[in-house]
LOPAGU-863090 format. One record per residue: residue number from 0; x, y, z of N, C-alpha, C, O in turn. Coordinates in nm, 2 decimals. Example, Ala and Ser with C-alpha at 12.3 -4.5 7.8 and 13.67 -1.06 7.14 Angstrom:
LOPAGU-863090
- 0, 1.32, -0.57, 0.78, 1.23, -0.45, 0.78, 1.32, -0.33, 0.78, 1.42, -0.33, 0.85
- 1, 1.28, -0.22, 0.71, 1.37, -0.11, 0.71, 1.29, 0.00, 0.79, 1.34, 0.11, 0.80
//
This chain:
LOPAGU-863090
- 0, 3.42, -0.54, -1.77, 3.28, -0.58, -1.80, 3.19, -0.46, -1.77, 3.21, -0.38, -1.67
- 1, 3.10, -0.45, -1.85, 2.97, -0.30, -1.85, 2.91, -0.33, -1.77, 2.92, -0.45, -1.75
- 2, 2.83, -0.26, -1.68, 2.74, -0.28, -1.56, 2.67, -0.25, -1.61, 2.69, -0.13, -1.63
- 3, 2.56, -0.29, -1.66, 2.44, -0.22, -1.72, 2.32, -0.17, -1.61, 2.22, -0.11, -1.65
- 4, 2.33, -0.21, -1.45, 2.27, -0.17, -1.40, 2.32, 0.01, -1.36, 2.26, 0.10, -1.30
- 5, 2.44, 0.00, -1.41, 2.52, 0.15, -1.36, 2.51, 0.23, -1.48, 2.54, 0.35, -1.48
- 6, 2.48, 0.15, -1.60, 2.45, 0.25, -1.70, 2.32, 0.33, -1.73, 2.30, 0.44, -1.78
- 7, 2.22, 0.23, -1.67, 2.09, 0.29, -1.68, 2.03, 0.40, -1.57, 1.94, 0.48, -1.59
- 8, 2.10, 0.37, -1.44, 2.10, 0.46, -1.37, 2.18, 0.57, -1.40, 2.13, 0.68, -1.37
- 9, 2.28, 0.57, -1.44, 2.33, 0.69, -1.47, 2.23, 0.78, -1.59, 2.20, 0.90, -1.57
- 10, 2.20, 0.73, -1.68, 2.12, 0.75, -1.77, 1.97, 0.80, -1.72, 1.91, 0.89, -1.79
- 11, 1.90, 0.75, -1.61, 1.81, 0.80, -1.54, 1.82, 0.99, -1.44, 1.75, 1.08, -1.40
- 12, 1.97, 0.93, -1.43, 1.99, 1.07, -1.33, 2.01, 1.21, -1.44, 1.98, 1.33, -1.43
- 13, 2.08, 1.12, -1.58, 2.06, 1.27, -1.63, 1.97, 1.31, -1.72, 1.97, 1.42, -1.77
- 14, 1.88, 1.23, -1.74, 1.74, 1.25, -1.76, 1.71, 1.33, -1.65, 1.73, 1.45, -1.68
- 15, 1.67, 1.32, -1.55, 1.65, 1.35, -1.42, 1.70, 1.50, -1.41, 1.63, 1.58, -1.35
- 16, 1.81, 1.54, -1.45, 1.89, 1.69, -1.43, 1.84, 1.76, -1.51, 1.88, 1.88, -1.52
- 17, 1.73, 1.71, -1.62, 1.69, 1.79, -1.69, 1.56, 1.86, -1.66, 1.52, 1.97, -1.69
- 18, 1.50, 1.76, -1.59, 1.35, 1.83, -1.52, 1.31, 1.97, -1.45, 1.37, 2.00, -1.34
- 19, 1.21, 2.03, -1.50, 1.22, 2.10, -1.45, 1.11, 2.13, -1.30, 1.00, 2.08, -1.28
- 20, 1.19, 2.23, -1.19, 1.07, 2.19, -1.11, 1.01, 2.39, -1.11, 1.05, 2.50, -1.15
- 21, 0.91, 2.34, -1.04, 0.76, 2.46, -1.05, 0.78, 2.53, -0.90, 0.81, 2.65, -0.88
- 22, 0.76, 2.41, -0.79, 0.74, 2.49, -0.63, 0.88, 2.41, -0.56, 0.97, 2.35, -0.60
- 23, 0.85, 2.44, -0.44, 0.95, 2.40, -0.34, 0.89, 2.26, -0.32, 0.96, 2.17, -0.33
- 24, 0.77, 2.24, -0.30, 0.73, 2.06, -0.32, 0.78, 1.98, -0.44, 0.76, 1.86, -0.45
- 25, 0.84, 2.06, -0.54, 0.82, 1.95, -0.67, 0.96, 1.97, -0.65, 1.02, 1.86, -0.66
- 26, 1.06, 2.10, -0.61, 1.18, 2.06, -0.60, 1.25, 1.98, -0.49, 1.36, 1.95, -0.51
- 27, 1.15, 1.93, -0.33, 1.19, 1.88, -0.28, 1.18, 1.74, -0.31, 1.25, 1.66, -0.23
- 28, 1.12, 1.69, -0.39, 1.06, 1.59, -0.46, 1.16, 1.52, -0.52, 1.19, 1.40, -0.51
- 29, 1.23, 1.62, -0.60, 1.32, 1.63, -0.69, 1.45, 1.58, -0.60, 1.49, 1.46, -0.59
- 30, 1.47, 1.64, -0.56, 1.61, 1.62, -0.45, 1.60, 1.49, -0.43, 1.70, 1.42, -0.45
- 31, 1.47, 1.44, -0.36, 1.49, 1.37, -0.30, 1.51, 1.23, -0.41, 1.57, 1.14, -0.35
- 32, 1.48, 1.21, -0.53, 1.46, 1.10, -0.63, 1.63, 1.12, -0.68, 1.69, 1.02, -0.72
- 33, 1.69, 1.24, -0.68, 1.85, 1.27, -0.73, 1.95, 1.18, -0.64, 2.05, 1.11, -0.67
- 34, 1.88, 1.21, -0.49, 1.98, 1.14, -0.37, 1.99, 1.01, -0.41, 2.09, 0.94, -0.40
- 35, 1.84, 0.97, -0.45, 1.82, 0.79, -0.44, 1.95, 0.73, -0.56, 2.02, 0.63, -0.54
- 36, 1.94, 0.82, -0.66, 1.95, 0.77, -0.81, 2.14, 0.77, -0.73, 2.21, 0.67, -0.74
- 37, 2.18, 0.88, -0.69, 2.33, 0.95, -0.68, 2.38, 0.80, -0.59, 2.45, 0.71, -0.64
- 38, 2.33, 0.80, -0.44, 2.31, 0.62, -0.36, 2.36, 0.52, -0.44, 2.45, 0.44, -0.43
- 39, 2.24, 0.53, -0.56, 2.23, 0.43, -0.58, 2.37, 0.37, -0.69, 2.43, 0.26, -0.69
- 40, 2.38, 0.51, -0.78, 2.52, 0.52, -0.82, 2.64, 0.47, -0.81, 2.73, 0.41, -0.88
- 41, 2.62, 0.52, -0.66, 2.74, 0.53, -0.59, 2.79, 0.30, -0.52, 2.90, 0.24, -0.51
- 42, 2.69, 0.27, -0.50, 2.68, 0.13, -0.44, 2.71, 0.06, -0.57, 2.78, -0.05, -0.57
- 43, 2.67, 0.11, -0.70, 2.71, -0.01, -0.80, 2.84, 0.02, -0.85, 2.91, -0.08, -0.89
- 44, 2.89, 0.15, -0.84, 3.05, 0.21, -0.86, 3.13, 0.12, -0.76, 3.22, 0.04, -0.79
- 45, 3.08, 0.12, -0.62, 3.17, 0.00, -0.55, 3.18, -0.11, -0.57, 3.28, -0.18, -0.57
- 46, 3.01, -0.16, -0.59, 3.01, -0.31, -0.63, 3.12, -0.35, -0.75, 3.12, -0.47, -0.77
- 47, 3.16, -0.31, -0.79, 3.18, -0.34, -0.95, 3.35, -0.30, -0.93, 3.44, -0.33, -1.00
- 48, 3.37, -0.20, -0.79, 3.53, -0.20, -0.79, 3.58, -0.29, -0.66, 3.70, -0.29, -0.64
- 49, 3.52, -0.38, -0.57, 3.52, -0.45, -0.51, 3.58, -0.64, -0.58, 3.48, -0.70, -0.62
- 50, 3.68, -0.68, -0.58, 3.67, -0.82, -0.63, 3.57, -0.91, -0.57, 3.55, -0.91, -0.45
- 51, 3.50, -0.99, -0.68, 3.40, -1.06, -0.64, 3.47, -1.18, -0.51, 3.40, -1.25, -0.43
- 52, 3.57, -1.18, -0.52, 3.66, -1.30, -0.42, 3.69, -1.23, -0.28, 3.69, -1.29, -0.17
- 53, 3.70, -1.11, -0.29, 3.67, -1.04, -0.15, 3.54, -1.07, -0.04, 3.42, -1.02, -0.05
- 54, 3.57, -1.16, 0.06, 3.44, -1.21, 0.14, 3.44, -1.09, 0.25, 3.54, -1.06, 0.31
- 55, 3.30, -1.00, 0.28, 3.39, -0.92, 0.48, 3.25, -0.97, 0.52, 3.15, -0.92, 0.47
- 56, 3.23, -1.08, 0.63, 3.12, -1.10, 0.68, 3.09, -1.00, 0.79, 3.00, -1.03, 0.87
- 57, 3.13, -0.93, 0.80, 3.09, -0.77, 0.88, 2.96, -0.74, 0.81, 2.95, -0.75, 0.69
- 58, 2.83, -0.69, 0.91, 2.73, -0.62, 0.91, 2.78, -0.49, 0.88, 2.70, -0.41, 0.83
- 59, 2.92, -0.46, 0.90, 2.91, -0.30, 0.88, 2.88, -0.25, 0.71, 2.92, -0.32, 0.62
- 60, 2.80, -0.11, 0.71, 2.81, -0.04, 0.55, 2.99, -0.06, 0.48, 3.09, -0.01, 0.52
- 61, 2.97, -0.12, 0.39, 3.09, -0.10, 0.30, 3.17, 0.05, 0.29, 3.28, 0.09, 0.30
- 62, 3.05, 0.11, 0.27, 3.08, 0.30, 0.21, 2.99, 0.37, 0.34, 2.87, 0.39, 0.33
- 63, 3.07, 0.40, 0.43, 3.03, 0.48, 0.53, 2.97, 0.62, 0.54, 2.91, 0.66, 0.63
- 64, 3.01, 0.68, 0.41, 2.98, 0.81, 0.37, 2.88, 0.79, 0.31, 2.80, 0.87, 0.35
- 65, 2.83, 0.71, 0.23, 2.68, 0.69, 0.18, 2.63, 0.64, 0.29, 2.53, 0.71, 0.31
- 66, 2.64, 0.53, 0.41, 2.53, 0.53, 0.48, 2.54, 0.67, 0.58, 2.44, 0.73, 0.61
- 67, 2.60, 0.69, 0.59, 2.58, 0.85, 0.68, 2.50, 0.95, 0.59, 2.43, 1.04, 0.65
- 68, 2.50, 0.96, 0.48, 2.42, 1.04, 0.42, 2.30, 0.99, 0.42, 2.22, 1.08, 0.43
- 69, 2.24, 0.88, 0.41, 2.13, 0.79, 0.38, 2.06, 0.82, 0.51, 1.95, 0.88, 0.50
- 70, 2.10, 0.80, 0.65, 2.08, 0.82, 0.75, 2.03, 0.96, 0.74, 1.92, 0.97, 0.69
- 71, 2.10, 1.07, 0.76, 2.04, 1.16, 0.76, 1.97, 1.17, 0.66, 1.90, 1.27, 0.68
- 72, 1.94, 1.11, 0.48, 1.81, 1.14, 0.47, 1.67, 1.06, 0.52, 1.56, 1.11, 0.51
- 73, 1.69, 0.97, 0.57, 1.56, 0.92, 0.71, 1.59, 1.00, 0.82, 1.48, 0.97, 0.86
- 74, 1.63, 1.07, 0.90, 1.61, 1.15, 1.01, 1.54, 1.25, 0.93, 1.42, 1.23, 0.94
- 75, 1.56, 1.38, 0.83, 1.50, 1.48, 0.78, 1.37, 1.42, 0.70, 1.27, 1.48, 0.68
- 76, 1.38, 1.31, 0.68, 1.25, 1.24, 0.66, 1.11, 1.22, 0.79, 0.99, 1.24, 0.79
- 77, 1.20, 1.18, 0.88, 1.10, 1.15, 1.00, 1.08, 1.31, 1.04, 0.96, 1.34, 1.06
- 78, 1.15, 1.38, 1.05, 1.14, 1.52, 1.11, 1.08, 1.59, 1.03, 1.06, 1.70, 1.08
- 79, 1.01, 1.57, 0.88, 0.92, 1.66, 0.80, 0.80, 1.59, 0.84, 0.69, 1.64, 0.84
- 80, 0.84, 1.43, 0.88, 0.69, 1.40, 0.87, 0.61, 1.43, 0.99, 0.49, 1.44, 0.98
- 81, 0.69, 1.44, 1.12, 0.61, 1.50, 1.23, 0.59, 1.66, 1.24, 0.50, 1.71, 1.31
- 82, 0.69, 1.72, 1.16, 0.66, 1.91, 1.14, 0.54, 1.93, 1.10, 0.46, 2.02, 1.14
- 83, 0.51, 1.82, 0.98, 0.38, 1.88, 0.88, 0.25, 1.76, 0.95, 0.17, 1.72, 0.87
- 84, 0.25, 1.72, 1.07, 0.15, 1.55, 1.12, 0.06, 1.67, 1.05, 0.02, 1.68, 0.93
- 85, 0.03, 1.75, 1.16, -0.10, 1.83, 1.12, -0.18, 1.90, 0.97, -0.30, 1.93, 0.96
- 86, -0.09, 1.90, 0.87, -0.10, 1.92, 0.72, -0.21, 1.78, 0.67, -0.27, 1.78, 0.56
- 87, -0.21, 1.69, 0.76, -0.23, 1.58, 0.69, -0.35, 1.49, 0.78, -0.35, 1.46, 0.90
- 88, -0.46, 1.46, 0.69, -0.56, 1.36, 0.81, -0.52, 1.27, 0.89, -0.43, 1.20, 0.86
- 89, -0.59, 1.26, 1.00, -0.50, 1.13, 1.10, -0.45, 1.02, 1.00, -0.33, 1.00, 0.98
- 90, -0.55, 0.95, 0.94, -0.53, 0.83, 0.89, -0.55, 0.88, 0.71, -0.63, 0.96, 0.66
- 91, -0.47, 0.79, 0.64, -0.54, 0.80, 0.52, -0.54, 0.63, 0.46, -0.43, 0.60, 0.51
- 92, -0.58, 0.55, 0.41, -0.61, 0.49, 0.35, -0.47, 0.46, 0.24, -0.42, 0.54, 0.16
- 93, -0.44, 0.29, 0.27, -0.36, 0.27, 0.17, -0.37, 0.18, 0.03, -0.40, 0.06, 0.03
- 94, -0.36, 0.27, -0.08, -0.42, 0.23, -0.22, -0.35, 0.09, -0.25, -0.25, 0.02, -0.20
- 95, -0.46, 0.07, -0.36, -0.44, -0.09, -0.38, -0.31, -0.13, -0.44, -0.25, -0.24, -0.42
- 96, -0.27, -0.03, -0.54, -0.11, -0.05, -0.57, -0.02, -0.07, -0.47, 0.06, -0.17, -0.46
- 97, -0.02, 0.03, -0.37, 0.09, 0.00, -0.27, 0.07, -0.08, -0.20, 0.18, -0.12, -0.14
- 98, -0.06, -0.14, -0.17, -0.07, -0.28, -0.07, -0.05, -0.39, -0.18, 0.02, -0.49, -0.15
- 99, -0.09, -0.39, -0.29, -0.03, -0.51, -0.39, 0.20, -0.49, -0.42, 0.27, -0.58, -0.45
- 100, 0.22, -0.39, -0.40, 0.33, -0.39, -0.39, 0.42, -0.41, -0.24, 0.54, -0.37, -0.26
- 101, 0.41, -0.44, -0.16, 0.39, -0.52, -0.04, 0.39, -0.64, -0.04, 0.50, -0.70, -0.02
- 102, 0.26, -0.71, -0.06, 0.21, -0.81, -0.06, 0.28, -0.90, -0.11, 0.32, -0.99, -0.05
- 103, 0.31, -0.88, -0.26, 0.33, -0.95, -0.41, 0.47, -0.96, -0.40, 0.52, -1.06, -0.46
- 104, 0.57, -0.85, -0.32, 0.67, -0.85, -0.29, 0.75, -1.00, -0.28, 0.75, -1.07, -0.18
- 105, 0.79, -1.03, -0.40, 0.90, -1.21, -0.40, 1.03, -1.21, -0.26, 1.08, -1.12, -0.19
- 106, 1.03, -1.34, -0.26, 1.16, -1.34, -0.15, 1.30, -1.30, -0.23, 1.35, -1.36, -0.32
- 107, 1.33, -1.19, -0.18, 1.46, -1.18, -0.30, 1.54, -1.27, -0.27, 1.53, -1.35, -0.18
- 108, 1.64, -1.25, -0.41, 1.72, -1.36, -0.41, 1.88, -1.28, -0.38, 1.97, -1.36, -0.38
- 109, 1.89, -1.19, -0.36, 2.00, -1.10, -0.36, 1.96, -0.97, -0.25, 1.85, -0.92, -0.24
- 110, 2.06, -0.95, -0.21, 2.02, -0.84, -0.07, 2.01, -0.69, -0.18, 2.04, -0.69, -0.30
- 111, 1.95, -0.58, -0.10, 1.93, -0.43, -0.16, 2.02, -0.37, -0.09, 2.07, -0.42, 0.01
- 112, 2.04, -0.25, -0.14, 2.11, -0.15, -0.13, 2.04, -0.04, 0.02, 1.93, 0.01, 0.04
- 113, 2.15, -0.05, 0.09, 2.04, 0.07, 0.21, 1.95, 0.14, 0.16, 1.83, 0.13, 0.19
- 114, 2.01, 0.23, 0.08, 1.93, 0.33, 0.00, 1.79, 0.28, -0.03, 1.69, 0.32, 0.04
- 115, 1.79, 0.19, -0.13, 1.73, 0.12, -0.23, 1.58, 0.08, -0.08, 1.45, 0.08, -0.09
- 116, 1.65, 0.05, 0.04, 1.52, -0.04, 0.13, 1.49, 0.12, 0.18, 1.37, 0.16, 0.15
- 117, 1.58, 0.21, 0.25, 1.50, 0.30, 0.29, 1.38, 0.39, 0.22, 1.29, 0.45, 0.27
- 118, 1.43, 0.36, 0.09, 1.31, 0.46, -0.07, 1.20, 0.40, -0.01, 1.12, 0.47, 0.05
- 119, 1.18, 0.26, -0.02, 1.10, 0.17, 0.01, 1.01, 0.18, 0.12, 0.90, 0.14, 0.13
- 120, 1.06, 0.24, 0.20, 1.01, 0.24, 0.37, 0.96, 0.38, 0.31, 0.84, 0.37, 0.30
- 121, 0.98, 0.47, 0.28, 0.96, 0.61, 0.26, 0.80, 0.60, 0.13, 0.69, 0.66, 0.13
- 122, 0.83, 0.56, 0.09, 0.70, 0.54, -0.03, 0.60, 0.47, 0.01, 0.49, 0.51, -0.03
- 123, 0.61, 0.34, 0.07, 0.51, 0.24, 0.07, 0.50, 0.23, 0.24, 0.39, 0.17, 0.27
- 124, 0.56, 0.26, 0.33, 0.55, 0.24, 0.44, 0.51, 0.35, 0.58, 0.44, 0.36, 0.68
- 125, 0.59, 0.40, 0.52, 0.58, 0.58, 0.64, 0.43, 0.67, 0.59, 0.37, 0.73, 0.68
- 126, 0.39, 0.68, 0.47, 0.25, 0.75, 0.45, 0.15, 0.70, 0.53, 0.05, 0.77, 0.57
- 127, 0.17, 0.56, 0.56, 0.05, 0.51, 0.57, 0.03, 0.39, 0.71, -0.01, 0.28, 0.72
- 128, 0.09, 0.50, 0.82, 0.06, 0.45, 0.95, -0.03, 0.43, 1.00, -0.13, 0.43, 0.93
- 129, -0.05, 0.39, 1.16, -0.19, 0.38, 1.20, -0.24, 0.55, 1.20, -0.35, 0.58, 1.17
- 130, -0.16, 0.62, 1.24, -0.21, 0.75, 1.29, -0.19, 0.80, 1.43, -0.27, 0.88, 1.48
- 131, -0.13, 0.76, 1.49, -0.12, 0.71, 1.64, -0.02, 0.88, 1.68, -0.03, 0.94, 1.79
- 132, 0.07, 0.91, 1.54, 0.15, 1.03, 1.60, 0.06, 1.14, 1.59, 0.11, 1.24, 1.65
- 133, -0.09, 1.18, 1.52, -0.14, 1.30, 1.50, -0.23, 1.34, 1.60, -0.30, 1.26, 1.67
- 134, -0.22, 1.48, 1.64, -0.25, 1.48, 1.75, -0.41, 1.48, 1.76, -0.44, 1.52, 1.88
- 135, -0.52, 1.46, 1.68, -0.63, 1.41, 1.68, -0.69, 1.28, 1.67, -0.81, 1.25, 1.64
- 136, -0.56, 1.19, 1.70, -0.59, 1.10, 1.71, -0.58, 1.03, 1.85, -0.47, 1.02, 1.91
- 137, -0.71, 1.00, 1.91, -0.72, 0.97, 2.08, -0.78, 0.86, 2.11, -0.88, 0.84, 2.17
- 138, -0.66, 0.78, 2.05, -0.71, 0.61, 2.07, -0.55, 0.57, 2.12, -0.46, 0.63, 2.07
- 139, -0.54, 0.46, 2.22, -0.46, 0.39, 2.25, -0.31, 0.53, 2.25, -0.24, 0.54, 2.15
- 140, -0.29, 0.58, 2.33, -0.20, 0.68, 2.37, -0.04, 0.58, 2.35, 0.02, 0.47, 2.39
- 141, -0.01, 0.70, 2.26, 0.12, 0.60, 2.20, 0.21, 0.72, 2.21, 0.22, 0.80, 2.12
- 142, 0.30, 0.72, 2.35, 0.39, 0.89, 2.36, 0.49, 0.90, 2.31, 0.56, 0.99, 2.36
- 143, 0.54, 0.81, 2.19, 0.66, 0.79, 2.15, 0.62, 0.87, 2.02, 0.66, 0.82, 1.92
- 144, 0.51, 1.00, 2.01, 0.54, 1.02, 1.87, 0.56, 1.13, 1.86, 0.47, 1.20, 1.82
- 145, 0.68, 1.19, 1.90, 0.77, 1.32, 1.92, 0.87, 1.32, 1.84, 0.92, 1.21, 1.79
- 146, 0.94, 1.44, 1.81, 1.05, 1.44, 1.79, 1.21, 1.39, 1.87, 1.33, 1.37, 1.84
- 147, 1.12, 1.37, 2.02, 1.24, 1.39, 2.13, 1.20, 1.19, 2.11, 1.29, 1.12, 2.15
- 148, 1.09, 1.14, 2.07, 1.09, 1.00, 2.08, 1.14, 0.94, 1.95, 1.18, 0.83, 1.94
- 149, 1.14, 1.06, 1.85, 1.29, 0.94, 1.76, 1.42, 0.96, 1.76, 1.49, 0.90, 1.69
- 150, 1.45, 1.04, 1.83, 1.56, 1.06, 1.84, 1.63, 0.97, 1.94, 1.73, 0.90, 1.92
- 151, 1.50, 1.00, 2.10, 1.52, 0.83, 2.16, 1.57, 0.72, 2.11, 1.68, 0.66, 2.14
- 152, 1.46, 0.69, 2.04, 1.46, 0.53, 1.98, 1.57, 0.57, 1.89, 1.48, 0.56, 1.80
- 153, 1.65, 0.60, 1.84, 1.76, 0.63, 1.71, 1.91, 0.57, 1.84, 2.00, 0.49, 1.80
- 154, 1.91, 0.63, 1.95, 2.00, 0.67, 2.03, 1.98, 0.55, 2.06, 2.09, 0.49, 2.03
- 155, 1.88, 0.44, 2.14, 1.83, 0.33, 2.20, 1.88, 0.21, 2.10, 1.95, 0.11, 2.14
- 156, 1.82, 0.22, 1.96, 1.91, 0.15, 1.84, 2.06, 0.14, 1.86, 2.11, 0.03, 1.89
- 157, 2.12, 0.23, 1.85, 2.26, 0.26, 1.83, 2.25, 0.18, 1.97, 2.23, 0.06, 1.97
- 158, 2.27, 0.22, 2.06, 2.36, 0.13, 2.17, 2.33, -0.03, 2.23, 2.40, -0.11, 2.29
- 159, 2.16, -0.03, 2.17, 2.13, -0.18, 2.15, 2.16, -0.23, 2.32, 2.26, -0.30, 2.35
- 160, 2.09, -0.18, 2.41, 2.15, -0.18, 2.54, 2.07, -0.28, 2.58, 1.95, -0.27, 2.57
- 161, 2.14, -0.44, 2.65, 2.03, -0.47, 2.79, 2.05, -0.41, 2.90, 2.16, -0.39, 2.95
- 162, 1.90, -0.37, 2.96, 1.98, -0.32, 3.09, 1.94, -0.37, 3.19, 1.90, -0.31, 3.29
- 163, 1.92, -0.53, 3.18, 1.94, -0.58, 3.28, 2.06, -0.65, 3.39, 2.06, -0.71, 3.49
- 164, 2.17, -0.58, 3.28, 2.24, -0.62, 3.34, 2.33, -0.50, 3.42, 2.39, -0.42, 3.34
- 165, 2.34, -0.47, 3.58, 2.35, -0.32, 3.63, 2.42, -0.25, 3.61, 2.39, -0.13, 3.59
- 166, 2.54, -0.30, 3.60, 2.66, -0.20, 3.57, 2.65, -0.13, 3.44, 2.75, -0.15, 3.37
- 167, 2.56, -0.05, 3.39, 2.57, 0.02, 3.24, 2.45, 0.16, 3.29, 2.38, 0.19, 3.39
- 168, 2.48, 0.21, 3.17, 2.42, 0.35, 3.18, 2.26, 0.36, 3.21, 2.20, 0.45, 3.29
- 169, 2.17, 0.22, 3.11, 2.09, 0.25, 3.12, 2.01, 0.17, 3.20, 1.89, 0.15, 3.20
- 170, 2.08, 0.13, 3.26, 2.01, 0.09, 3.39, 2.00, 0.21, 3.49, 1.89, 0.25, 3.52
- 171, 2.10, 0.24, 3.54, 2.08, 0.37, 3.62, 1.99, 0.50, 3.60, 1.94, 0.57, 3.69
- 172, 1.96, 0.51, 3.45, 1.83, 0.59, 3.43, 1.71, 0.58, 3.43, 1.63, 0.68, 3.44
- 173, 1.69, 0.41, 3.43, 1.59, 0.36, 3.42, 1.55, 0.37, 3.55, 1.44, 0.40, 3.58
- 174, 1.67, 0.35, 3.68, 1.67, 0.33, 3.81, 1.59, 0.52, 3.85, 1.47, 0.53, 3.90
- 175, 1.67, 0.61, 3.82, 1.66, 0.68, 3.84, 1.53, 0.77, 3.82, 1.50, 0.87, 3.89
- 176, 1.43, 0.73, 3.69, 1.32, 0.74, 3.63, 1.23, 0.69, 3.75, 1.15, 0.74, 3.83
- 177, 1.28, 0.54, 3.73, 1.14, 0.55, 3.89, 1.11, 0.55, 3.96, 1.00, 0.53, 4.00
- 178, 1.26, 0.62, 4.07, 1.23, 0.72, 4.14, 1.17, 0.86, 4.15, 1.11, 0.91, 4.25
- 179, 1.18, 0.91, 4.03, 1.11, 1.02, 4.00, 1.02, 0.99, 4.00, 0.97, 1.08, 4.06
- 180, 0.93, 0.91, 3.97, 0.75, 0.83, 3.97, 0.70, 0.81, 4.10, 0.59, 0.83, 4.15
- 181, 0.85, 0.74, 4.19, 0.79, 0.72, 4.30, 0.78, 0.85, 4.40, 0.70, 0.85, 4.49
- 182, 0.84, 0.93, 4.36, 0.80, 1.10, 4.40, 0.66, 1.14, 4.38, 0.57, 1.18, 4.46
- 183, 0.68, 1.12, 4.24, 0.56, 1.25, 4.18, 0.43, 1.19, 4.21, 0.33, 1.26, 4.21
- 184, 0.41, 1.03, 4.25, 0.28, 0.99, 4.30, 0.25, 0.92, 4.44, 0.17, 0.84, 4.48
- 185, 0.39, 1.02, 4.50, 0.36, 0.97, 4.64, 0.40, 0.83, 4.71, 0.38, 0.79, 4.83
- 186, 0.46, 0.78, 4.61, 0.49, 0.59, 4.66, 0.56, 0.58, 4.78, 0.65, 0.66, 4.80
- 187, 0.52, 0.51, 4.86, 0.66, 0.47, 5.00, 0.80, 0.43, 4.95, 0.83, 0.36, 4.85
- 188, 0.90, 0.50, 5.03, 1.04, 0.47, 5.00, 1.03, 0.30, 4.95, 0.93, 0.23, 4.98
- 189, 1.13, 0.26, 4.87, 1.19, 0.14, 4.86, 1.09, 0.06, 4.74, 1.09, -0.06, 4.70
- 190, 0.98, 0.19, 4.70, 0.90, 0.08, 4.59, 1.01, 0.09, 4.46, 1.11, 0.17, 4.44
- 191, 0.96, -0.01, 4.40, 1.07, -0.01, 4.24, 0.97, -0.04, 4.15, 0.85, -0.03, 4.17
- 192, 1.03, -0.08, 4.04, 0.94, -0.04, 3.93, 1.03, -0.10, 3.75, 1.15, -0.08, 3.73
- 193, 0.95, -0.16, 3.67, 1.03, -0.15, 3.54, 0.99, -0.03, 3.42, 0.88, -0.01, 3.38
- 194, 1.07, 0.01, 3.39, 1.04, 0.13, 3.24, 0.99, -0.02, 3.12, 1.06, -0.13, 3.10
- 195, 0.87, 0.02, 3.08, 0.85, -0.07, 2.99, 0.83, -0.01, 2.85, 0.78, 0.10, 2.84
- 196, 0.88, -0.08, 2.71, 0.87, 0.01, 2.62, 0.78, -0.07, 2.53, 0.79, -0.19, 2.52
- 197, 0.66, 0.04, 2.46, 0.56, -0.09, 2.38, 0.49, -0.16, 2.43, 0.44, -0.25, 2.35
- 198, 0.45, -0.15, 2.56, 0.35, -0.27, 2.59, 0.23, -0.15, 2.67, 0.21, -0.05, 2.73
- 199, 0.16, -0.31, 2.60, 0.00, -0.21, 2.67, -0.08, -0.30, 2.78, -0.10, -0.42, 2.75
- 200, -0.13, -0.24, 2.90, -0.14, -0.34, 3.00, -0.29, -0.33, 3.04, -0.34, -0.40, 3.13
//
């Protein structure tokens, strides 16, 4: 049976190979709409070679090589968007299309494609933050907006840690952190303390 979802995308991509680009912005532009289209490719090539009778109730990606690629295009994503914060006004204002494409957004009836949700996050979501990472913006001090803090939170994802419970890594750093606090501002031996993430007091 024809996939006609794999035919039109294919059809889009080589439309797409024909374009031509001008600067390094229209060709990174470019790149970046080939990845989506190649992703997206690639997920209906599996769907369609997978038997529909095959159940894997695993969370894991089916095609590991496409989410690894995917991934690193959101890390080179987040890492241009804090290279260039300063290119760009604290805040900009989000247009009425993109907040009606949000809003209007139906309950799907069928899950998306990694790819397919990260485009999504990249277009309609990442332009148009509070502003909290630019460094002219001096409201409500939010120090997670580094490079060294997504990388953090990337690393903190992945191991999904409680650390309330002691025996693990990040408990002892946590331990270890407020000792250093309790140094650097003089506390009496034996004070303790919790690392809190996100909260404002």
């Amino acid at each position: 049976m024809t996939n006609k979802k794999l035919e039109e995308l294919t059809a889009q991509a080589l439309i797409k190979l024909q374009e031509h680009v001008c600067d390094i912005e229209s060709l990174n532009q470019w790149k970046k709409q080939m990845f989506y289209l190649i992703n997206e490719i690639g997920e209906q090539k599996l769907s369609s070679a997978v038997p529909m009778n095959q159940h894997d109730s695993s969370l894991d990606p089916v095609d590991w090589s496409s989410a690894r690629f995917v991934a690193h295009q959101m890390l080179n994503s987040s890492m241009h968007y804090i290279q260039h914060v300063r290119d760009r006004p604290v805040w900009q204002s989000m247009p009425n299309d993109v907040r009606a494409a949000i809003e209007d957004e139906c309950l799907p009836e069928n899950g998306q494609s990694l790819s397919a949700v990260c485009n999504d996050v990249l277009s309609y979501v990442l332009p148009y933050g509070r502003g909290s990472v630019h460094p002219r913006f001096w409201g409500w001090a939010s120090g997670e907006g580094t490079l060294g803090g997504v990388l953090a939170d990337m690393v903190s994802a992945t191991m999904n840690m409680n650390a309330g419970a002691y025996m693990n890594s990040a408990a002892f750093v946590e331990r270890t952190v407020i000792e250093w606090m309790r140094q650097i501002f003089g506390f009496p031996k034996g004070t303790s303390g919790g690392l809190l993430q996100r909260c404002q007091m």
